[in-house]
KEPA-844611 format. One record per residue: x, y, z of N, C-alpha, C, O in turn. Coordinates in Angstrom, 1 decimal. Example, Ala and Ser with C-alpha at 12.3 -4.5 7.8 and 13.67 -1.06 7.14 Angstrom:
BEGIN
+--------+---------+--------+---------+----------+--------+--------+---------+--------+--------+---------+--------+
| n.east | n.north |   n.up | ca.east | ca.north |  ca.up | c.east | c.north |   c.up | o.east | o.north |   o.up |
+--------+---------+--------+---------+----------+--------+--------+---------+--------+--------+---------+--------+
|   13.2 |    -5.7 |    7.8 |    12.3 |     -4.5 |    7.8 |   13.2 |    -3.3 |    7.8 |   14.2 |    -3.3 |    8.5 |
|   12.8 |    -2.2 |    7.1 |    13.7 |     -1.1 |    7.1 |   12.9 |     0.0 |    7.9 |   13.4 |     1.1 |    8.0 |
+--------+---------+--------+---------+----------+--------+--------+---------+--------+--------+---------+--------+
This chain:
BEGIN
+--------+---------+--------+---------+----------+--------+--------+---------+--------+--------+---------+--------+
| n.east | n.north |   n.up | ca.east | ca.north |  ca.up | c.east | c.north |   c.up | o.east | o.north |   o.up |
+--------+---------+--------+---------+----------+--------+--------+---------+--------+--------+---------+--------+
|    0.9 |    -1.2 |    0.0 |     0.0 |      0.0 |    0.0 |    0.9 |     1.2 |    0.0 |    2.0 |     1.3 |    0.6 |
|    0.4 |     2.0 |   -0.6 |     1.2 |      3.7 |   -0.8 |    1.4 |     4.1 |    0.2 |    1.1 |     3.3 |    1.0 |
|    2.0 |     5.3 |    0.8 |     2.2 |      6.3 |    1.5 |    1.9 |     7.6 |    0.7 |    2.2 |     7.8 |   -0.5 |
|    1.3 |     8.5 |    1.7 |     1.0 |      9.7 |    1.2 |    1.4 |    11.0 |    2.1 |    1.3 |    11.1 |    3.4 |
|    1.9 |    11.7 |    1.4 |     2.8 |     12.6 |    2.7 |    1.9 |    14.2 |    2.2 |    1.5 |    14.5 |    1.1 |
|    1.8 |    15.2 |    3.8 |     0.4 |     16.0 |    3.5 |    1.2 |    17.3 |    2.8 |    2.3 |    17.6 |    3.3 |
|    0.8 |    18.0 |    1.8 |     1.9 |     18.7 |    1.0 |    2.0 |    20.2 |    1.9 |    2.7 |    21.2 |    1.7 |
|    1.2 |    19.9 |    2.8 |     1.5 |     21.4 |    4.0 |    2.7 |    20.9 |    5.2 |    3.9 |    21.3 |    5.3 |
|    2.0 |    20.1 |    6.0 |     3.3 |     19.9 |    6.7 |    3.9 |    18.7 |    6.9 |    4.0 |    18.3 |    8.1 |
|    4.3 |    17.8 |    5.6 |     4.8 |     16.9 |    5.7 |    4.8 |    15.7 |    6.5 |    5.7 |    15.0 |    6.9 |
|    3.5 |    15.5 |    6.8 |     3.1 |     14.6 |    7.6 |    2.4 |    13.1 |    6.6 |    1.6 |    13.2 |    5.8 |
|    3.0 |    12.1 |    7.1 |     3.3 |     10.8 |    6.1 |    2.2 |     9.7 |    6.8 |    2.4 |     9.1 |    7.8 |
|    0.9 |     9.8 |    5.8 |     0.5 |      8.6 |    6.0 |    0.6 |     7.1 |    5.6 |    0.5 |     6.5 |    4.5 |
|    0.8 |     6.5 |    6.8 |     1.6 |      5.2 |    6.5 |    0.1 |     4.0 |    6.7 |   -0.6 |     3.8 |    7.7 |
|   -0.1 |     3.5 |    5.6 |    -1.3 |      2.8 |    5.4 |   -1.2 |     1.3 |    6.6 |   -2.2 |     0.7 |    7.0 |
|   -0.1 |     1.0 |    6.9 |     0.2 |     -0.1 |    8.1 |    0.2 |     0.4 |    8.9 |    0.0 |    -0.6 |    9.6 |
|    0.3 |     1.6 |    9.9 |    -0.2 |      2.1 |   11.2 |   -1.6 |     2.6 |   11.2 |   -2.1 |     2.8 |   12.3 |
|   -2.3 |     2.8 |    9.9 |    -3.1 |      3.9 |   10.2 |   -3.5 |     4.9 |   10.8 |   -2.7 |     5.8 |   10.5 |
|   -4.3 |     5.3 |   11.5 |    -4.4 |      6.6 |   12.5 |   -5.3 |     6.2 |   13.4 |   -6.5 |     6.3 |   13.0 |
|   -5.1 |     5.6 |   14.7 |    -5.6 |      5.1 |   15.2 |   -5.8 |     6.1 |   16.2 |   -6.4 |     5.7 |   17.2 |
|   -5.6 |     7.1 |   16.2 |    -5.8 |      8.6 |   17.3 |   -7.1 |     8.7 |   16.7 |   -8.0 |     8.9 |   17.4 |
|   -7.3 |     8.8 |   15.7 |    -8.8 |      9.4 |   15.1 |   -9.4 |     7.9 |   14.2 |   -9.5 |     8.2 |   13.0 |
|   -9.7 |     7.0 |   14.5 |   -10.7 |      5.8 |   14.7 |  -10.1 |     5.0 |   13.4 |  -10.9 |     4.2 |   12.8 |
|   -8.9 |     5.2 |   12.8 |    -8.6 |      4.5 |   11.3 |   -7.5 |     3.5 |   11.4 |   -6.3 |     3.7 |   11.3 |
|   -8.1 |     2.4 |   11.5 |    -7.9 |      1.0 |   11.7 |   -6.2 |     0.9 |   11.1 |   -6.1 |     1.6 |   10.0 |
|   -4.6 |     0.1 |   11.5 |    -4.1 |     -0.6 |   10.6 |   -4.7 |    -0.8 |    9.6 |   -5.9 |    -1.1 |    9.6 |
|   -3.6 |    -0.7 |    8.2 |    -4.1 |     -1.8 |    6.8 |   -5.1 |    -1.0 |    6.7 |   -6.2 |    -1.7 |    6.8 |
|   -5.4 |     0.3 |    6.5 |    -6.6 |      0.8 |    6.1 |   -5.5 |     1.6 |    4.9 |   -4.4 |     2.1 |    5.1 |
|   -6.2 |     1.3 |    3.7 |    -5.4 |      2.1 |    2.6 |   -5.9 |     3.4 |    2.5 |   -7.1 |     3.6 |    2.6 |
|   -4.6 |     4.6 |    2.1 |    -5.5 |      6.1 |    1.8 |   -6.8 |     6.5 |    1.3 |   -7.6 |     7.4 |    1.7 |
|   -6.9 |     5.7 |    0.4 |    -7.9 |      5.7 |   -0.9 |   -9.1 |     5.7 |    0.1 |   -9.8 |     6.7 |    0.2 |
|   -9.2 |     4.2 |    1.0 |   -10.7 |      4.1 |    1.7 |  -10.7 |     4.9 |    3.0 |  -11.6 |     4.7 |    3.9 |
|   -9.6 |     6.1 |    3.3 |   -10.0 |      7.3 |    4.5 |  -11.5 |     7.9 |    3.9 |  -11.8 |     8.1 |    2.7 |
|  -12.4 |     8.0 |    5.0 |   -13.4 |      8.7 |    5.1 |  -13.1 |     9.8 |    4.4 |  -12.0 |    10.2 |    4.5 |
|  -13.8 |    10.5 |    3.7 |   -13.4 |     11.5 |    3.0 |  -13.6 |    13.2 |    3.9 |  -13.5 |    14.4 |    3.6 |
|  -14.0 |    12.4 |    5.1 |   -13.9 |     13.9 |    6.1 |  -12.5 |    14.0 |    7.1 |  -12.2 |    15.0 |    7.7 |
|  -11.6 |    12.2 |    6.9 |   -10.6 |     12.6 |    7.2 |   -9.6 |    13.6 |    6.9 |   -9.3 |    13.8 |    5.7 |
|   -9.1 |    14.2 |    7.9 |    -8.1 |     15.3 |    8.0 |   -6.8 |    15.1 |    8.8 |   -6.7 |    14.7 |   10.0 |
|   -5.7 |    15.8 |    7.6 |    -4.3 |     15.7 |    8.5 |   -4.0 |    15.7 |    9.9 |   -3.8 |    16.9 |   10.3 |
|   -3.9 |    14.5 |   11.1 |    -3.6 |     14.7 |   11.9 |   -2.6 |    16.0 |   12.7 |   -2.9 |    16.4 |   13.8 |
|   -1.4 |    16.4 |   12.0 |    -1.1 |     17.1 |   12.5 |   -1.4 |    18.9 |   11.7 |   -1.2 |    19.9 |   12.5 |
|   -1.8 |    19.1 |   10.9 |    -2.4 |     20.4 |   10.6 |   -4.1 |    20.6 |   10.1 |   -4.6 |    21.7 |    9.8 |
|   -4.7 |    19.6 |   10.0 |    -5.9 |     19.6 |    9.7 |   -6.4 |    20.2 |    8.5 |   -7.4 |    21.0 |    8.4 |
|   -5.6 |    19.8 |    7.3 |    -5.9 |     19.7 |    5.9 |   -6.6 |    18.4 |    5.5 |   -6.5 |    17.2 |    5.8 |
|   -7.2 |    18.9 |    5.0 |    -8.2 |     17.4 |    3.9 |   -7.3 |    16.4 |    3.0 |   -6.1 |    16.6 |    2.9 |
|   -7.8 |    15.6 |    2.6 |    -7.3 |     14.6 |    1.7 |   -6.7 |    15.1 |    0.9 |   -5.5 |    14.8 |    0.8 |
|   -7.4 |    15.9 |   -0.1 |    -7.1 |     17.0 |   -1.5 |   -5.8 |    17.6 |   -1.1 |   -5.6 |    18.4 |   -2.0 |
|   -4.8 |    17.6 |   -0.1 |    -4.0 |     18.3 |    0.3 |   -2.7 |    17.3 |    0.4 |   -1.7 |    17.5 |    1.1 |
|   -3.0 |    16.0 |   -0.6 |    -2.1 |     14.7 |    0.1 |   -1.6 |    14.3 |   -1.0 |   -2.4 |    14.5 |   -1.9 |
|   -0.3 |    13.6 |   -1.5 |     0.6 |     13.2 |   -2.5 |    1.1 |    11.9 |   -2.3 |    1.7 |    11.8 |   -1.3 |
|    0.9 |    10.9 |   -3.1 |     1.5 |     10.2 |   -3.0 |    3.0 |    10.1 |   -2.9 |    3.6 |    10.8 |   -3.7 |
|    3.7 |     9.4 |   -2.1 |     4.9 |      9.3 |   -1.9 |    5.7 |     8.5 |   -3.1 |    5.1 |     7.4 |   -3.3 |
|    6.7 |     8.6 |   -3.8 |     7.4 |      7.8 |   -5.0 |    7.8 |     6.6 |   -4.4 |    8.0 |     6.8 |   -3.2 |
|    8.1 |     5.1 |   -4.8 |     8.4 |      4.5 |   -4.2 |    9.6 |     4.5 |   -4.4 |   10.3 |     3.7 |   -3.7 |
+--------+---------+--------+---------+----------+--------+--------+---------+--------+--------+---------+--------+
């Protein structure tokens, strides 16, 4: 699964930890975040996220 890092403040979602501070299971891929998820640490939307190169 991808990694997506938030293009404001570089904050890397790792689809094997997920975000489990705000209810998003391990093994949860970017794609299926709720679409009201927002960057943990600045509180940008999805639309605000880049895939990482592998």
């Amino acid at each position: 699964m991808k990694e997506y890092a938030c293009n404001v403040c570089s904050y890397v979602y790792d689809p094997a930890l997920g975000d489990p501070g705000n209810g998003i299971a391990p093994g949860t891929p970017f794609e299926d975040l709720p679409d009201d998820w927002v960057c943990p640490e600045c509180g940008v939307g999805k639309d605000e996220f880049s895939p990482l190169e592998d």
